[in-house]
N, C-alpha and C positions, 0 to 999 in steps of 0.2 A: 402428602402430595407436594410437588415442587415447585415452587413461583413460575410465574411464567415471566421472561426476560424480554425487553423490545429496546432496543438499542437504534438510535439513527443517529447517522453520520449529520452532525449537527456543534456550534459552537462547545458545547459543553461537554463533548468527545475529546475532540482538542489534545487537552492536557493529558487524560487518558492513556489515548493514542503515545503522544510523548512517553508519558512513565512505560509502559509495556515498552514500546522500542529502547527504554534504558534496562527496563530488565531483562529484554533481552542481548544485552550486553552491545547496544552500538551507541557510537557516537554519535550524536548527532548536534547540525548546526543549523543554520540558514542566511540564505544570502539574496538581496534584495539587487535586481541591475540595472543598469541605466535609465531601464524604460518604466519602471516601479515594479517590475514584477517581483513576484518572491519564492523562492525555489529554498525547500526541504531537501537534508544531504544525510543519510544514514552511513556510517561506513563499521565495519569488524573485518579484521584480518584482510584478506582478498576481496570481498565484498563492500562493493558503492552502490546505491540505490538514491534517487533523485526522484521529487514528487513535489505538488502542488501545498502540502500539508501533510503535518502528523496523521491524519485518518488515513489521507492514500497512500503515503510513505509506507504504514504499514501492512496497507493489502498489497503493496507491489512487493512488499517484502517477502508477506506470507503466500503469495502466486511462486517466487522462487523455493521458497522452504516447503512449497508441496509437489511443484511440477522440478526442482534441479534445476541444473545447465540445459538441457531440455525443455527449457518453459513456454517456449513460443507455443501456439495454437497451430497442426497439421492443417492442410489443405479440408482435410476430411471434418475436422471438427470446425474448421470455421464456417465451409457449407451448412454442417449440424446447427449451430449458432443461428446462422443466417436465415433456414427454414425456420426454425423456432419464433422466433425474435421478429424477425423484419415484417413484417406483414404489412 
């Protein structure tokens, strides 16, 4: 039988998040700006990707590596969304 896995988006993802986004072969850096904010920059070839952290750097990453150039949400699936969720 196979472990059961629970993973939360929590300090000690973190690093994690980083190594995967290195193996999957992007650079990445970050940059702190005037107002102390701190913004996460993945890039490979054509591809930039910009986030609050390694954890969501790389769900925005893997939102484009599932949905393409096509990632946004239709009209149709954010009503979907919308009746689910908003209550």
């Amino acid at each position: 039988m196979s472990e059961e896995i629970k993973i939360t988006a929590a300090a000690n993802v973190e690093i994690p998040a980083y190594l995967a986004l290195k193996e999957k072969g992007f650079e990445v850096y970050w940059k702190r700006t005037d107002n102390d904010k701190e913004y996460w920059y993945a890039e490979k070839d054509e591809l930039h990707f910009m986030a609050e952290g390694p954890i969501e750097l790389l769900g925005v990453i893997g939102v484009y590596e599932l949905r393409g150039h096509n990632w946004k949400a239709s009209d149709s699936e954010i009503d979907e969304f919308m009746e689910k969720y908003n209550k």
